[in-house]
C-alpha positions in Angstrom: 32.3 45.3 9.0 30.4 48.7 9.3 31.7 49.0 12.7 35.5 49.1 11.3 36.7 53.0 12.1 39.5 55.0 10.2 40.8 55.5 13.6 40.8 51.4 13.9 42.4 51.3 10.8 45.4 54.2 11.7 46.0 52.1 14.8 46.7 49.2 13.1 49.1 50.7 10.7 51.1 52.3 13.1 51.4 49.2 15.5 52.2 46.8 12.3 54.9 49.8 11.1 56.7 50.2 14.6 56.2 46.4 16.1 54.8 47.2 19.4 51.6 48.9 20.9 53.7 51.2 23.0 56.0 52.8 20.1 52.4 52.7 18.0 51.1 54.7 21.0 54.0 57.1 21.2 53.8 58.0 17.4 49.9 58.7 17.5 50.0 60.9 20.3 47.7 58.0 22.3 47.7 55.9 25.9 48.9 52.0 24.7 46.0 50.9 26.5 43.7 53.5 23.9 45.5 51.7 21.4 45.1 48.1 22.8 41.3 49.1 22.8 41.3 50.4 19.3 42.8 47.3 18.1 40.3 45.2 20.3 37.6 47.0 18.9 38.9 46.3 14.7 39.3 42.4 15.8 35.6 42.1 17.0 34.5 44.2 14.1 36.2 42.2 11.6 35.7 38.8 13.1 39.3 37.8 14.0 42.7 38.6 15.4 44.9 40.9 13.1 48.1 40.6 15.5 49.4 37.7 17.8 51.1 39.2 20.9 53.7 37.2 21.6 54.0 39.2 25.0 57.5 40.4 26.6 60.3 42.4 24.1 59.3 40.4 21.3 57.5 42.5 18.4 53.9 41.9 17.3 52.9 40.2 14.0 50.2 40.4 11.7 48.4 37.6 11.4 47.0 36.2 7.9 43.7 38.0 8.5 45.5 41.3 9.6 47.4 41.7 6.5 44.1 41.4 4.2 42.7 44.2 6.8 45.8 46.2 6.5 46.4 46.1 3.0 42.4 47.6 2.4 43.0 49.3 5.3 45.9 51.4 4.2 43.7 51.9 0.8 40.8 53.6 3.2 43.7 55.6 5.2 45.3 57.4 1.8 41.8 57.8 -0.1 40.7 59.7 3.7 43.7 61.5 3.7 43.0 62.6 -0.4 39.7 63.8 0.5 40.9 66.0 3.7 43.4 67.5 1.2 40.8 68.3 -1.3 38.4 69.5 1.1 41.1 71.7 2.4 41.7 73.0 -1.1 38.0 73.7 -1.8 37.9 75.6 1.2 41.0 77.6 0.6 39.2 78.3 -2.8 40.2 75.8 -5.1 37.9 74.0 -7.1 35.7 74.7 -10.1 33.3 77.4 -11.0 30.9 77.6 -14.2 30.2 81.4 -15.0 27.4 82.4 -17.7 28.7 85.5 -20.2 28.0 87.7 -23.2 30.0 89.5 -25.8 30.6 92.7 -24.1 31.1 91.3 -20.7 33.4 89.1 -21.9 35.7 91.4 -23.2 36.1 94.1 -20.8 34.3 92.5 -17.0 35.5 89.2 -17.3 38.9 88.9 -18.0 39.6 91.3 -15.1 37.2 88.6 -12.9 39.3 85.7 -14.0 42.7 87.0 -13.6 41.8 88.4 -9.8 41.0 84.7 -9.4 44.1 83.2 -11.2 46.0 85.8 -8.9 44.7 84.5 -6.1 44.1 81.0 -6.8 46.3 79.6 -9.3 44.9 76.0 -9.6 41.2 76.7 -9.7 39.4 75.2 -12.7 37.2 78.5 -14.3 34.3 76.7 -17.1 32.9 80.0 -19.4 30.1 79.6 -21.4 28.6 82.4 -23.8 25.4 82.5 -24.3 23.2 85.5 -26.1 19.6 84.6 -25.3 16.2 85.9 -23.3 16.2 82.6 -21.3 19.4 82.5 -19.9 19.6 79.2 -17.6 20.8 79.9 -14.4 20.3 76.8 -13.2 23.4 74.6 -14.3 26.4 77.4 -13.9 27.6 79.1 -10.6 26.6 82.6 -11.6 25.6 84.2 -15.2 26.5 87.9 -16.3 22.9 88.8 -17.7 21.8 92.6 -19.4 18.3 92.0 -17.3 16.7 90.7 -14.3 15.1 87.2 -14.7 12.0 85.8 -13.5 12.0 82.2 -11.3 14.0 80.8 -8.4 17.6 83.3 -9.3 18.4 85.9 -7.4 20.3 89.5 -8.9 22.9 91.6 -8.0 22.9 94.6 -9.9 26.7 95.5 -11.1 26.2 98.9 -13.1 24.1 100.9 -15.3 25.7 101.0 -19.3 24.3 104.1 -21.0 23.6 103.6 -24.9 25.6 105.5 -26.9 25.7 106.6 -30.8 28.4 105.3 -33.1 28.6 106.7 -36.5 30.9 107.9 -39.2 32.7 110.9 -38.8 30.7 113.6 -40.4 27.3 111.9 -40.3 26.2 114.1 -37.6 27.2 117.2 -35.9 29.9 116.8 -33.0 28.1 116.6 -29.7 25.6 115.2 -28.5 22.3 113.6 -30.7 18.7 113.7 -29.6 17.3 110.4 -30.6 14.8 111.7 -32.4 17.4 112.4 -35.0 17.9 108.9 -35.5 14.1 108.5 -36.9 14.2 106.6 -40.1 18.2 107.0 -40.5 20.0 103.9 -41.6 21.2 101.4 -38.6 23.2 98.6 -37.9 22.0 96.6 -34.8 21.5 93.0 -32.7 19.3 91.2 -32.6 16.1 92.1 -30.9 16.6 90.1 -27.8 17.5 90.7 -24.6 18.0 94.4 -23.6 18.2 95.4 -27.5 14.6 95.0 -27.7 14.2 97.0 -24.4 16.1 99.9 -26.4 14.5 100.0 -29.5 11.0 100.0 -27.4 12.2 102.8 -26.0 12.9 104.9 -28.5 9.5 103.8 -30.2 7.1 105.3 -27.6 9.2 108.9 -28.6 8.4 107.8 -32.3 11.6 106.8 -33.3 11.8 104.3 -35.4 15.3 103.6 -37.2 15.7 101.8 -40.7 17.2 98.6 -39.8 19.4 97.9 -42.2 21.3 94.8 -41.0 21.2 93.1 -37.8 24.6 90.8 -36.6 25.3 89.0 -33.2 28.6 89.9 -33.3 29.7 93.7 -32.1 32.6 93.6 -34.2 30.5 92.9 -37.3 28.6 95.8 -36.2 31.3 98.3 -36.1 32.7 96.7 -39.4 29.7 97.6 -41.3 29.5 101.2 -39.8 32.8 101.4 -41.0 31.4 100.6 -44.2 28.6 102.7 -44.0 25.8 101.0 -43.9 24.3 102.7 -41.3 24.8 104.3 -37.9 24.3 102.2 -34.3 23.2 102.8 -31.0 25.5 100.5 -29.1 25.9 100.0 -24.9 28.7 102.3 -23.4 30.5 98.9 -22.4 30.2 97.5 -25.9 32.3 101.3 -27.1 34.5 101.4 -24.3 35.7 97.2 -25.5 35.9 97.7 -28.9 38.7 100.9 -28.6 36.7 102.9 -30.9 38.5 106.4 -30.0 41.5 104.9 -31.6 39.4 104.9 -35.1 39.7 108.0 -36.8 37.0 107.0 -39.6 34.0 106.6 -36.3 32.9 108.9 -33.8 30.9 108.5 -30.4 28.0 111.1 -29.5 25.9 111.0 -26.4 21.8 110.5 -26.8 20.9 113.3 -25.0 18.2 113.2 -23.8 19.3 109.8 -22.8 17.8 105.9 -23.1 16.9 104.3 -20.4 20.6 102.4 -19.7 21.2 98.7 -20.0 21.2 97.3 -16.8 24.0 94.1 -16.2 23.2 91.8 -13.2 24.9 88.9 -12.0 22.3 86.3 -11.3 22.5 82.6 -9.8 20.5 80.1 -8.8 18.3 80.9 -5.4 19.0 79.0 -2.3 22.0 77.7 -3.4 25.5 77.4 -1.4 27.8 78.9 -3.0 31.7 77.2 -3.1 34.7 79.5 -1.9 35.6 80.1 -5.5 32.2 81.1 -7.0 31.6 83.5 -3.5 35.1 85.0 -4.1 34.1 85.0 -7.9 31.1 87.4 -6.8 33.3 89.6 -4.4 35.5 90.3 -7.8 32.9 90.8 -10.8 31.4 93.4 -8.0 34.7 95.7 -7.1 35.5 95.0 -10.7 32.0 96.6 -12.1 32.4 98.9 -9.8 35.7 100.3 -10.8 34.4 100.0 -14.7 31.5 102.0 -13.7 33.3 104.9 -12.0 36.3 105.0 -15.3 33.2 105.2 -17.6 
């Protein structure tokens, strides 16, 4: 049975549909002798006639054993066909794709990534998963937005530098620009020290700086609620601002650190070596032009 073909299995169904090897031949595009020989070569396989040829004008008939080959056959022919469609679509760019995020990504990168792929694809299946951590794992998603270059078997692609940038309540320091070392011992609101938070607040250590941490929240929103409240000032990623609308709120304001932090750097990482589907390359081609465009508007 391993020697039974597709192509066996389509020549079958079109002789037992149209009665005759010549109209079978006609409709596949074949010689009747190609299909005699197709047919010849299913019997052997399968042990057995699947037609008696009663010869002259008279159509051909399916024997008993032809109609348990056809009916499995036809089963084979439509689950082929499925697949060809499927792989069609997954080349077209259908499909799946698992992306890694964070907070500030997520509001203001990724719903411009997902919508260019909606546009453009509108049955694709897109999986997010937000994660705020200093192991992010690559390993089980397409790609991952990440604020950092990792270590192991992932390769990067830079999207843009995000400056840092002070948010405080009006009047709590002079308009324009602050020089971080203004922010030594003042009262701050900030994340937790992972990830590229840490990076920050270790630079503005080795200028001496070292803020009163007052309250530390994963959420950015939190943070900019308890500014609002005064609790303290915070030192916040230009993307983080730009998401959160802050020029609309009269009660905040936005300096520059000047002279400037080192920026946080976002990266889109996945897993070295790996093939990427049409969807997660397209993905990539997005988040890039995407970034890019945030980059220049910021």
């Amino acid at each position: 049975m391993s020697d039974v073909e597709l192509r066996h299995l389509t020549a079958m169904a079109a002789v037992a549909d149209e009665g005759s090897f010549g109209r079978a031949a006609v409709r596949l595009g074949y010689t009747q002798s190609t299909v005699s020989q197709q047919i010849a070569a299913l019997e052997k396989a399968v042990g057995g006639a699947v037609f008696d040829r009663p010869g002259g004008p008279r159509p051909v008939r399916i024997t008993p054993l032809g109609t348990v080959v056809l009916a499995h056959g036809r089963d084979l022919l439509a689950r082929a066909q499925a697949m060809a469609a499927a792989v069609d679509r997954f080349k077209a760019g259908d499909g799946r794709v698992d992306i890694g995020t964070f907070q500030s990504v997520s509001n203001v990168i990724l719903p411009l990534v997902v919508r260019g792929l909606r546009d453009e694809h509108p049955d694709c299946d897109i999986r997010l998963f937000e994660e705020e951590t200093d192991q992010p794992q690559v390993k089980e998603l397409d790609l991952m937005f990440f604020d950092g270059r990792v270590d192991g078997d992932v390769e990067h692609r830079k999207l843009l530098d995000d400056p840092y940038l002070l948010v405080a309540r009006r009047g709590a320091f002079p308009e324009g620009p602050v020089h971080p070392a203004r922010l030594d011992g003042v009262p701050m609101v900030a994340h937790p020290p992972i990830c590229d938070q840490a990076r920050m607040e270790q630079a503005l250590a080795r200028h001496g700086v070292r803020p009163h941490i007052v309250c530390r929240t994963a959420g950015n929103e939190t943070v900019l609620s308890m500014v609002r409240a005064g609790m303290g000032s915070a030192v916040l990623p230009q993307l983080t601002v730009h998401g959160a609308d802050i020029g609309a709120d009269a009660s905040l304001r936005v300096h520059e650190l000047e002279p400037a932090l080192p920026p946080r750097e976002i990266f889109l990482l996945w897993q070295a070596h790996r093939t990427h589907s049409p969807l997660a390359a397209r993905a990539i081609e997005i988040a890039v032009e995407v970034a890019g465009g945030i980059a220049e508007r910021l």
